[in-house]
C-alpha positions as semicolon CSV with decimal commas, in nm:
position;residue;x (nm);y (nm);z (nm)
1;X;-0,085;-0,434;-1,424
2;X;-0,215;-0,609;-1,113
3;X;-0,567;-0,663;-0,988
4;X;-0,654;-0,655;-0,597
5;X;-0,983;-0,673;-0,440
6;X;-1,076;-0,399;-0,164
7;X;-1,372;-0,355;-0,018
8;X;-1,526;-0,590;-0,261
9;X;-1,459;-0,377;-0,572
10;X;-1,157;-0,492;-0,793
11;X;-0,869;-0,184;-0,796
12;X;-0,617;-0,214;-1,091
13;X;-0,258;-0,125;-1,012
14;X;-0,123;0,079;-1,282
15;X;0,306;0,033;-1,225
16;X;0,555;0,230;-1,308
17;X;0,665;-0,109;-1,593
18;X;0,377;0,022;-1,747
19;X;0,504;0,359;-1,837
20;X;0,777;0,133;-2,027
21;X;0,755;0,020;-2,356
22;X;1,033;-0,173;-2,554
23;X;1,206;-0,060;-2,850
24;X;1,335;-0,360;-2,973
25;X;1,229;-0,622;-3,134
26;X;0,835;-0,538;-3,122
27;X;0,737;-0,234;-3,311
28;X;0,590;0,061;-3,156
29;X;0,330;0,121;-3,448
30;X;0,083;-0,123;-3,155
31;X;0,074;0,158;-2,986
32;X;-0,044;0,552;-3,047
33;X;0,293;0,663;-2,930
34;X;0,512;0,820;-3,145
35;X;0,695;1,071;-2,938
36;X;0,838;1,195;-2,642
37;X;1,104;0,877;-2,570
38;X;1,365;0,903;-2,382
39;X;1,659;0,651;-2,209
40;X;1,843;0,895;-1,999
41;X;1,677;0,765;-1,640
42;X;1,678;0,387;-1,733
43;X;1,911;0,093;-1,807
44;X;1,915;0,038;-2,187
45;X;1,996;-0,333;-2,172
46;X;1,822;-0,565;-1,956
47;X;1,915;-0,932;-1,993
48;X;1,569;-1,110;-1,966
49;X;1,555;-1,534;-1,997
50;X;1,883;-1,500;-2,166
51;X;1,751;-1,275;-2,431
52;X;1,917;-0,898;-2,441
53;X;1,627;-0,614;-2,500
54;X;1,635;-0,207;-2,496
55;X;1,387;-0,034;-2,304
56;X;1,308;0,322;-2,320
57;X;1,147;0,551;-2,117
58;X;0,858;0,751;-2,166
59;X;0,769;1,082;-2,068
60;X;0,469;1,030;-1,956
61;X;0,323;1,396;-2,022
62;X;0,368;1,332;-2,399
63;X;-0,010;1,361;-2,520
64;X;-0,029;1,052;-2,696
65;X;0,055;0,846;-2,417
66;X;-0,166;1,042;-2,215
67;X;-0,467;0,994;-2,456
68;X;-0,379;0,650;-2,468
69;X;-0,383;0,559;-2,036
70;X;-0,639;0,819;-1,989
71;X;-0,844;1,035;-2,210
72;X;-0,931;0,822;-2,521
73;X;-1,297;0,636;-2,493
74;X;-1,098;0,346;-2,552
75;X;-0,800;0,431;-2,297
76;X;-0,696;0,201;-2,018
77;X;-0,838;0,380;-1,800
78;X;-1,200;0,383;-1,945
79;X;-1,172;0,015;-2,057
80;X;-1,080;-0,117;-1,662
81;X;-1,396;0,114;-1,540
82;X;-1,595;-0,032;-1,811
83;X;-1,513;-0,391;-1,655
84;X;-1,617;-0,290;-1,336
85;X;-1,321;-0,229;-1,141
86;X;-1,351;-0,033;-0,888
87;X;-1,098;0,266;-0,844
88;X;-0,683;0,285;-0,921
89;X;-0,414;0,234;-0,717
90;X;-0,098;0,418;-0,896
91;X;0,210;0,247;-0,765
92;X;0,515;0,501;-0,688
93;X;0,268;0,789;-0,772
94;X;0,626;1,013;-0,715
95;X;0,778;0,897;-1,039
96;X;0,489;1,002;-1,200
97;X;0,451;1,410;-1,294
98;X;0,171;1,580;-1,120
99;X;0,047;1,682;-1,485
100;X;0,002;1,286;-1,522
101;X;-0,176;1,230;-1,193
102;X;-0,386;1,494;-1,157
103;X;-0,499;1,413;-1,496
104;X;-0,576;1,043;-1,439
105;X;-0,766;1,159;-1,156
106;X;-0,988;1,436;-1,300
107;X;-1,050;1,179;-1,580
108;X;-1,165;0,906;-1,320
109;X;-1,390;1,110;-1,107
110;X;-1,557;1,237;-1,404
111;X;-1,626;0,908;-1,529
112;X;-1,729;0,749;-1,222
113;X;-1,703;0,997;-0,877
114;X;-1,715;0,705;-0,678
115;X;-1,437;0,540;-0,785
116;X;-1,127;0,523;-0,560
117;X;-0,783;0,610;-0,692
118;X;-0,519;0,532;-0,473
119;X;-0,122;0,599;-0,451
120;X;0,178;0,453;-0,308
121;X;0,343;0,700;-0,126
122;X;0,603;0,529;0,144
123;X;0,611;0,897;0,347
124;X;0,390;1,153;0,509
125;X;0,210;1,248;0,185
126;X;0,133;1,589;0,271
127;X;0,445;1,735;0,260
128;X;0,598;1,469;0,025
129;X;0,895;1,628;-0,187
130;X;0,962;1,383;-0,474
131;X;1,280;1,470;-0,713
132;X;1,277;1,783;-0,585
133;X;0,904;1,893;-0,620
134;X;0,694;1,952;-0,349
135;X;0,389;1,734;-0,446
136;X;0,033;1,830;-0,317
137;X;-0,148;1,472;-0,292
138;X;-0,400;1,543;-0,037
139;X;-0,530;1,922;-0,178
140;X;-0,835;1,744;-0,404
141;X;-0,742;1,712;-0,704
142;X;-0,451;1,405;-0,753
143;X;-0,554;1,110;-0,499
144;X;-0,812;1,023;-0,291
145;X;-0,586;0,796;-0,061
146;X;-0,239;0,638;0,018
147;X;-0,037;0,335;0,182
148;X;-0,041;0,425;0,531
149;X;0,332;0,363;0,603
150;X;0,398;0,597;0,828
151;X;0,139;0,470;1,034
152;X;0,282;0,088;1,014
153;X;0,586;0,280;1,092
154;X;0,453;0,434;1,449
155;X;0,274;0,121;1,522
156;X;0,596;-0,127;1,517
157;X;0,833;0,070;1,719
158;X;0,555;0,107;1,973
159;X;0,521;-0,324;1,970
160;X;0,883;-0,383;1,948
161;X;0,959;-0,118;2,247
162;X;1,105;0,127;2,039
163;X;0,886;0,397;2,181
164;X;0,682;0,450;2,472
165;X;0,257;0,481;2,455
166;X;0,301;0,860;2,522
167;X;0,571;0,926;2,261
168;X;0,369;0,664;1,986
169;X;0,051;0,878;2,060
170;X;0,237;1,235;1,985
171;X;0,349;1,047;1,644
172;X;-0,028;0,958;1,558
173;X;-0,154;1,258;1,641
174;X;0,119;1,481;1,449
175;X;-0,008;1,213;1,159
176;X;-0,382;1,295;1,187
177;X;-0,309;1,653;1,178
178;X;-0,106;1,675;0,890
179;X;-0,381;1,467;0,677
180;X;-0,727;1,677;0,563
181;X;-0,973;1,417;0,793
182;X;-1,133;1,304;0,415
183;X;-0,815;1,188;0,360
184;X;-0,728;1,066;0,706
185;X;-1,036;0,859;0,731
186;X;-0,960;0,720;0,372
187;X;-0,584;0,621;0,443
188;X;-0,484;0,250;0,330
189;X;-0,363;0,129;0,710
190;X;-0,196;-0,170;0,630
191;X;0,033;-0,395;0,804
192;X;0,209;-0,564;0,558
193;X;0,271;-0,560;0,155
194;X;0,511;-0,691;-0,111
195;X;0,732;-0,425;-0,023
196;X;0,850;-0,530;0,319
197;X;0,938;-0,766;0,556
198;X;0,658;-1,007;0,679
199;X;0,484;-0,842;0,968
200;X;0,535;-1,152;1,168
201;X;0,926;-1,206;1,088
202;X;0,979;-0,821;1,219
203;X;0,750;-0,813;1,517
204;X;0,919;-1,145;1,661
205;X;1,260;-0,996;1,575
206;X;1,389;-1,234;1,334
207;X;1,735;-1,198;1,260
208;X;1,865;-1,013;0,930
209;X;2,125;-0,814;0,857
210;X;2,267;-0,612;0,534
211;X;2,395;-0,876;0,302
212;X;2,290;-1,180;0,457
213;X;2,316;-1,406;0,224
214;X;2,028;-1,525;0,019
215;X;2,058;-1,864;0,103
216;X;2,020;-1,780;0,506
217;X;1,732;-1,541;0,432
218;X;1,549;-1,832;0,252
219;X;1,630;-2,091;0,526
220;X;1,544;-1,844;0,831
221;X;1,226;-1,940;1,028
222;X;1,166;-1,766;1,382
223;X;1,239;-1,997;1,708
224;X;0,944;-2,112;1,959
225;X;1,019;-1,820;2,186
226;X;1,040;-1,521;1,896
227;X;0,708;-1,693;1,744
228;X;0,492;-1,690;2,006
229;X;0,612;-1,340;2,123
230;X;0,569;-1,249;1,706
231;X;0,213;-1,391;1,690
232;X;0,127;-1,178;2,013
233;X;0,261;-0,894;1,857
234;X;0,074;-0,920;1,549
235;X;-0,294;-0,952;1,679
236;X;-0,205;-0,619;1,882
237;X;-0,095;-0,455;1,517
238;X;-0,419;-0,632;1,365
239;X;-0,666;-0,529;1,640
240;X;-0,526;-0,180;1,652
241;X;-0,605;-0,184;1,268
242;X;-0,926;-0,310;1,300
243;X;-0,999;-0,054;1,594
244;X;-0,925;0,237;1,355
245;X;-1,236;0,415;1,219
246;X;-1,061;0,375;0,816
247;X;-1,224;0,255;0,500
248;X;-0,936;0,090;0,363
249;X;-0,783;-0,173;0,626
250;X;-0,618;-0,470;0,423
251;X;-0,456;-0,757;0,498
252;X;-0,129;-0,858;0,306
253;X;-0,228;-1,272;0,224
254;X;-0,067;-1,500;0,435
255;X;-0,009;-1,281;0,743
256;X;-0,387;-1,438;0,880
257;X;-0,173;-1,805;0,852
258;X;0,159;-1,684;1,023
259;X;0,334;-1,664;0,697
260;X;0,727;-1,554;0,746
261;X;1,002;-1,391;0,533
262;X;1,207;-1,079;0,500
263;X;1,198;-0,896;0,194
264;X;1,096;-1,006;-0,190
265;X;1,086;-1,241;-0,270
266;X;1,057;-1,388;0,041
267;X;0,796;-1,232;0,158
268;X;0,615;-1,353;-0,220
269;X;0,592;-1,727;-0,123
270;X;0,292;-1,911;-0,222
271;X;0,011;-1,944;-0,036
272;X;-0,036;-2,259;0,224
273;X;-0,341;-2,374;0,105
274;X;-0,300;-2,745;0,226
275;X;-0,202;-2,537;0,598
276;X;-0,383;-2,671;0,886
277;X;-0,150;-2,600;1,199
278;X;-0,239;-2,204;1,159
279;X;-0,593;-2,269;1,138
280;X;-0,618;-2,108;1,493
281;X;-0,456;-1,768;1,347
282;X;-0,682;-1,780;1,073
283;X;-0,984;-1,783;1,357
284;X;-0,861;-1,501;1,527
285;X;-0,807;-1,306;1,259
286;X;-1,162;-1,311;1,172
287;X;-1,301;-1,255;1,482
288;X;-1,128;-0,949;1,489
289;X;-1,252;-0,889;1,122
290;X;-1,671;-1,019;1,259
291;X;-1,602;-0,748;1,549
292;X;-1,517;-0,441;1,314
293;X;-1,789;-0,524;1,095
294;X;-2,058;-0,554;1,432
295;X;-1,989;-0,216;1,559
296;X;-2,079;0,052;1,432
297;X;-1,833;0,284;1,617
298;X;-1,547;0,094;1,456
299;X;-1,647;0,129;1,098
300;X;-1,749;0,481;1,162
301;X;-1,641;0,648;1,497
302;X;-1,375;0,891;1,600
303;X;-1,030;0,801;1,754
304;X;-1,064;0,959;2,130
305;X;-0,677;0,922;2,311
306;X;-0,669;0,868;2,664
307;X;-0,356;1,022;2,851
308;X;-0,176;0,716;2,975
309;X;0,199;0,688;3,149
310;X;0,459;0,525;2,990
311;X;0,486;0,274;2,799
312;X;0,109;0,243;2,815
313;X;-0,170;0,441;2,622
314;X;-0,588;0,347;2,619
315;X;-0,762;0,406;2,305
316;X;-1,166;0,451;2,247
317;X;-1,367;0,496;1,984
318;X;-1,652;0,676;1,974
319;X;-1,907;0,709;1,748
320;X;-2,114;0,986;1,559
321;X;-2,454;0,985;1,444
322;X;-2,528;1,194;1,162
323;X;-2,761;1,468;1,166
């Protein structure tokens, strides 16, 4: 499991690893699972520091497991609420059954309602069909939010020229009406992850190609011209984010210090602490982040879309007091 911070409430990531347990050499009696294995999905030998091990997989409906992630008072579930996180984010919440995940989240709202459980769903999750199964994340009672990648999908080819302001708008909108507007206004709009190419390395069109070789995709740093045109680029994706009336609107670390690199683990380097020639990113990025949190309208307003022609489109915000 993985810790990150949003919102200034620690979220635990609960991976798909962790529905893994290995047969071999450590003894399952350390855990209250006794049935319900199974190999037929996963490789059985994985070669790890030289060492040869057996994993199987678990079904993940099998009661014991599910006592032990969710409904014992000692679970992993309770224990992470009971050190103050503050919600879940399920990574590939599709390879999990909807018996699982609706459970997990029942559980967690009951325990704390305010607590956030997230999942990682790389498609429009309201019509999401995963191995075959139409899954219903956004009817109440499974997740309370996802990644936004379709949105980081609508806003790139709009940067790199892919689509027009009109035809980028029609995508948005077809978005925001697919999504319940709890759910809209909840979305995870991010920019970048672990998952994907650096924002910056895509948006100033760095050069990769299917089986480029690993050497080359460690070596490959964007020219003067594709920089500055990159960096551009960026504070448009980062100011449209911070324009969006959301609650969840994270940064992937590094992309406020120009950080490049296609996909992991390149896009994993360490952070440049000792990094002063970015400093001036770093800046802008927070002004953008000072703005957001000065206006009212941008924390809490309504998108309004402005016809525009081309490859132009003007976007307010507008904001609504309560009663």
């Amino acid at each position: 499991m993985v810790s990150s911070v949003i919102q200034g409430a620690t979220v635990v990531i609960l991976t798909a690893m962790g529905s893994m347990i290995q047969s071999v050499p450590f003894s399952r009696k350390s855990l209250p699972i006794t049935t319900g294995m199974t190999s037929a999905t996963f490789p059985t030998n994985t070669n790890v520091g030289g060492i040869s091990t057996r994993f199987q997989m678990l079904r993940k409906t099998t009661p014991s497991y599910m006592d032990f992630i969710i409904h014992d008072k000692d679970s992993v579930l309770h224990h992470w609420l009971r050190e103050g996180i503050g919600g879940w984010r399920l990574d590939v919440i599709d390879e999990l059954p909807a018996a699982f995940s609706q459970a997990f989240f029942k559980e967690l709202k009951a325990a704390n309602s305010d607590a956030v459980m997230l999942g990682e769903v790389w498609e429009d999750c309201s019509n999401k069909v995963a191995y075959g199964q139409q899954r219903q994340y956004l009817c109440g009672d499974e997740m309370d939010s996802a990644m936004n990648y379709p949105l980081r999908a609508i806003l790139f080819d709009y940067l790199l020229g892919r689509n027009d302001g009109s035809l980028t708008m029609r995508r948005f909108e077809s978005l925001r009406e697919n999504y319940p507007a709890q759910n809209f206004y909840a979305m995870m709009n991010l920019i970048g992850s672990h998952d994907v190419e650096r924002a910056l390395s895509v948006l100033g069109e760095a050069v990769c190609y299917e089986g480029m070789p690993a050497v080359d995709q460690s070596r490959s740093r964007l020219n003067d011209e594709q920089y500055a045109v990159g960096l551009k680029r960026l504070y448009m994706a980062t100011l449209f984010q911070m324009t969006l009336p959301r609650v969840f609107r994270p940064f992937y670390y590094g992309d406020e210090m120009a950080m490049q690199g296609f996909k992991d683990p390149y896009n994993r380097r360490p952070f440049p602490w000792q990094d002063k020639v970015h400093q001036d990113v770093h800046h802008t990025f927070a002004q953008m982040i000072c703005t957001r949190n000065a206006h009212m309208a941008l924390q809490t307003g309504a998108l309004l879309p402005a016809d525009g022609r081309g490859r132009y489109h003007r976007l307010c915000t507008r904001y609504r007091r309560r009663a």
